[in-house]
N, C-alpha and C positions, 0 to 999 in steps of 0.2 A: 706053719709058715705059709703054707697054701692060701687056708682060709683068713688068713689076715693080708696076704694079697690081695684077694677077693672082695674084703671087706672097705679095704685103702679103695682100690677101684670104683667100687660102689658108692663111697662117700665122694668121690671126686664127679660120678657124674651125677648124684642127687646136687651136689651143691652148684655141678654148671647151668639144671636143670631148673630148681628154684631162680639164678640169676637169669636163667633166660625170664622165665616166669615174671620175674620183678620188675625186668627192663619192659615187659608188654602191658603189664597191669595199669600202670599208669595212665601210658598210652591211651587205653580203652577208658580211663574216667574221665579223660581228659576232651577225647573226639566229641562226646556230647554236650557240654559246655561251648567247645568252638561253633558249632553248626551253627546255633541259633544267632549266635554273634553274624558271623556270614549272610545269613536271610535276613538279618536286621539292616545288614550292609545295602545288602541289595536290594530292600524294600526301600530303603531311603534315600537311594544313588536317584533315582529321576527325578527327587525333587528338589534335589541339590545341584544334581547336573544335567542341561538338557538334552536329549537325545542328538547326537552328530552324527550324520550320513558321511560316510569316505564316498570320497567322489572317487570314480575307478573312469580310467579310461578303456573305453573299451575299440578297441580294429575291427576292421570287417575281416571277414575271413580269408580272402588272398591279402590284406597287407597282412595277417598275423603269418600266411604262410611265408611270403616275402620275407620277414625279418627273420623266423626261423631258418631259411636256406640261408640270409645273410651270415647269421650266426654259424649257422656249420660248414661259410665258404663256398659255398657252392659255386661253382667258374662261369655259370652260365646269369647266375641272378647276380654275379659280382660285376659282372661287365654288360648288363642289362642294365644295369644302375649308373654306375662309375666311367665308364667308357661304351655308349651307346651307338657315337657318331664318331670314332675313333679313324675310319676309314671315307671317309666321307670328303669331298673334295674342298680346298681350301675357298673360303671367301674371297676371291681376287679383289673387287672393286664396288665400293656404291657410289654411283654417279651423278646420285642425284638423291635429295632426302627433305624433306618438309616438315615441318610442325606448325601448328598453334594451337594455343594456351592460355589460359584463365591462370591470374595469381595477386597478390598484392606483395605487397614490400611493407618493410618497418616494422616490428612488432618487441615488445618487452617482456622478456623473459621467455618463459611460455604462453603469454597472452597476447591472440594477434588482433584483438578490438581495443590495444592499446600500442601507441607507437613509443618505442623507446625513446627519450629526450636525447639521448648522444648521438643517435643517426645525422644530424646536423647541427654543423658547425658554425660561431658566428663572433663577428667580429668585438671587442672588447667592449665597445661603447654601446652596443645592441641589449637596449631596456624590454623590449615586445620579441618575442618568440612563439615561432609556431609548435606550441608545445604539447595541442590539442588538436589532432587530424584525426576526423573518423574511419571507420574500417572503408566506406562507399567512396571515400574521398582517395585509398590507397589500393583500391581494385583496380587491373588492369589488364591487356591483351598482349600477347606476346605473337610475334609471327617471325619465323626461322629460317632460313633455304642454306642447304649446307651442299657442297658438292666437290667432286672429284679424289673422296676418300678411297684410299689406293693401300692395299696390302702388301708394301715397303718388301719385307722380309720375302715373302713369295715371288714381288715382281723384282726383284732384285737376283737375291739370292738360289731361287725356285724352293727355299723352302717355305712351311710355317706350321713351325710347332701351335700356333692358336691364331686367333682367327681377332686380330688388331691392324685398324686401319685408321689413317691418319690422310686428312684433307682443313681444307677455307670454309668459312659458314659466317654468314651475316643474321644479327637478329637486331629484330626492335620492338619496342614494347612502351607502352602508354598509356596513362590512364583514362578509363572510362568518363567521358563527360557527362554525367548525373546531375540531371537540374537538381534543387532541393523540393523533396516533396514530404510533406506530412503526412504516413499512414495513417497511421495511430497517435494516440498522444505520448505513447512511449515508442515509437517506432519514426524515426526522422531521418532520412534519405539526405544527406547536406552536401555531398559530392568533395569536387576539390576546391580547398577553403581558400577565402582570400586571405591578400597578405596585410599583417597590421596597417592602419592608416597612417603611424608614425613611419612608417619608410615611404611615403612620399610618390606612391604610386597604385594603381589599380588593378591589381592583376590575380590573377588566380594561383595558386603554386601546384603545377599539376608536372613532374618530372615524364621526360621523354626520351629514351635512353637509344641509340644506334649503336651498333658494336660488329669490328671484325675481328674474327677468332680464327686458331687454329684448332682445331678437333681432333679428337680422339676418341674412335670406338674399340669399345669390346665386346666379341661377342659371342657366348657361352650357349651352345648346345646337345640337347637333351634329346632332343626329338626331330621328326623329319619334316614337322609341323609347325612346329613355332621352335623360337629362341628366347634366351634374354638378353637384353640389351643395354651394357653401361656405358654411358660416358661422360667425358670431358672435357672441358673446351676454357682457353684463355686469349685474352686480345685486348684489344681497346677501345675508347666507348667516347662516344661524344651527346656530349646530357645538354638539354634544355629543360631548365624546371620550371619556368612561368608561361603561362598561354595568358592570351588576350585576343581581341578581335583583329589588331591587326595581323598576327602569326608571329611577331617583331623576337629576331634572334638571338634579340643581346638582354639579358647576358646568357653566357653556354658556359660550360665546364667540360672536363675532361679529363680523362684518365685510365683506369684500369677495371678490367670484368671478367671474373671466373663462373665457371657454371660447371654443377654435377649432376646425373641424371641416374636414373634404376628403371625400367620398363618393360613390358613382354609385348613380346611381335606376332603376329601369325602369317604366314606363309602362306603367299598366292601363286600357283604356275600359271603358266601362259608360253601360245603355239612358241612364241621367240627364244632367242636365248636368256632375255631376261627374265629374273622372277620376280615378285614382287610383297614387299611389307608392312605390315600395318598393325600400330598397337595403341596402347598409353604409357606417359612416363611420368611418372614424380619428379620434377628438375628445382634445386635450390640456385639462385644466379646471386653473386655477390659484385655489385656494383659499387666502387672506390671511386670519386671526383676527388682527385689531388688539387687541380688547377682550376679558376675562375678566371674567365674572362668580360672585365664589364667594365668596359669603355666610358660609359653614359656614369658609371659608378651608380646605378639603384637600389644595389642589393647588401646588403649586409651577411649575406652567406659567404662564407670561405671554404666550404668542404661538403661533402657527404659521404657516408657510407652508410649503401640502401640495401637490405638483406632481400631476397626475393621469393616467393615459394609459389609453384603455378603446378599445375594437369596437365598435358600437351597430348594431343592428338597428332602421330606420326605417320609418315605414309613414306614409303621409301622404295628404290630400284635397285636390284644389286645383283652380281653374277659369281655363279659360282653356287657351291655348298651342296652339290647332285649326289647321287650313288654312286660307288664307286663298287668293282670286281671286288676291292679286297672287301667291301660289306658282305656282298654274297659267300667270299672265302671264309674270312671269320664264324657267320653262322654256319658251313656249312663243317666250319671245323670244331664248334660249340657242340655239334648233333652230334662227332665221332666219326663224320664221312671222308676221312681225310687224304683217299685219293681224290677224292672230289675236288677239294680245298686245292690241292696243290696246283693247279693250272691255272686256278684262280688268282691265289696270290703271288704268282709267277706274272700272270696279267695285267696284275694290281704293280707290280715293282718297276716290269719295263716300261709303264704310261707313266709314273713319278719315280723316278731312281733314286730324287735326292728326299 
């Protein structure tokens, strides 16, 4: 009984023995067969496919640190970021703000050396349209004076949660008078075009737009140096679109003008208490003529709406936005010093309560 136990056992691990064996044999005649298939793969891959470089972005080494503290929260690179000028005194007033600006008007689609045909309007029986104005003929100069934008919420209330001030601002803007000049033979300077000969008059169609608005800034910052600067403004506008030698006002239109602006400022001090700002902005104006006025009846226009896109160069006076105790409190509470801190922001709380 023994030895046929012995033997039962024997056969059971020769036969798991052989199966290992059988399940590996193959394996092994199989590995040299695949190889060359692979080297055949890979010998042929570049001339089937051509080599691609991964573009890798790479940081410099404080932003790569930067973003790793972001990521493990860090309190001091979270509010070095996020909330840098948290404590910082509110922007009361700017009393006074300037721009001028380069831009034209009209363009179709996304092509602005083509003016859209819907920008204006014309009356039923109008066979000749100006359906063809060059870019040099819709270049024009903007000049801006905005003033006594006043921080509502602050001067009101003594609070403000952000830094929105709301004032009157006049702009006008007009186009470049460009005689026509021939550079080149594909290069022709034509200015502002005249109007068909079937409307029965001489004159140029060069739009000249007045506007008063009310304003709206916003303004976001990051640093103790510069800001960014958005705004907004709506009003109403009073257009002249023909020039001629006499200057003659009729006919005029009238109606409605929005404008959006995106810009950075940089920050000037000075002995005063005012400081002072100056940057560039990106401004879109969207100019609506509802109403026509034409006495003389010349014109065959009944409407416009003239999209506008300019550069501005700003320069501005405003008070407010200083150090404040609680800046120095905050850092000094970010280090861990925070007997320090507390007389500070004790400091910080009795100059603004609310």
């Amino acid at each position: 009984m023994i030895i046929r136990g012995i033997n039962k056992a024997l056969r059971i691990v020769v036969i798991s023995f052989l199966g290992t064996v059988a399940s590996l044999y193959p394996q092994e005649e199989e590995v040299p067969n695949e190889k060359p298939a692979v080297e055949e793969e890979r010998l042929e891959a570049p001339s089937i496919k051509p080599g691609r470089k991964r573009f890798k972005l790479k940081l410099p080494p404080a932003a790569q640190e930067m973003v790793q503290a972001l990521m493990r929260g860090e309190k001091k690179v979270v509010e070095a970021v996020f909330r840098p000028m948290e404590f910082r005194e509110p922007i009361a007033t700017i009393p006074a703000e300037g721009r001028f600006g380069v831009g034209f008007y009209g363009w179709e689609g996304l092509n602005p050396l083509k003016i859209n045909p819907t920008s204006i309007s014309y009356s039923e029986d109008t066979e000749d349209k100006l359906t063809e104005i060059s870019f040099s003929g819709r270049m024009g100069s903007f000049l801006e004076m905005e003033g006594g934008q006043t921080n509502l919420s602050y001067a009101l209330f003594g609070k403000s949660y952000t830094d929105i001030l709301t004032g009157l601002g006049i702009r006008y803007s007009s186009i470049f008078p460009f005689p026509r000049m021939e550079i080149r033979d594909d290069l022709i300077i034509t200015g502002p075009p005249n109007v068909p000969e079937s409307w029965g008059i001489e004159r140029k169609f060069s739009p000249s737009v007045l506007e008063l608005n009310i304003v709206s800034s916003y303004i976001m910052r990051w640093h103790p140096k510069w800001f960014i600067h958005l705004k907004y403004s709506y009003g109403v506008n009073y257009t002249r679109f023909y020039k001629d030698q006499r200057m003659d006002s009729s006919p005029y239109g009238t109606g409605t003008s929005s404008a959006y602006s995106a810009g950075l400022k940089m920050i000037t001090e000075s002995p005063s208490e005012a400081r002072y700002a100056w940057g560039l902005e990106v401004r879109h104006i969207y100019h609506r003529v509802n109403t026509i006025h034409d006495e003389l009846e010349i014109t065959p226009i009944t409407g416009m709406s003239l999209p506008n896109l300019g550069v501005f160069f700003t320069f501005s006076a405003f008070y407010g936005g200083r150090k404040t105790a609680g800046d120095e409190a905050k850092k000094l509470f970010l280090n861990e010093d925070y007997v320090a801190a507390r007389p500070k922001f004790k400091e910080f709380i009795n100059t603004y309560p609310n």
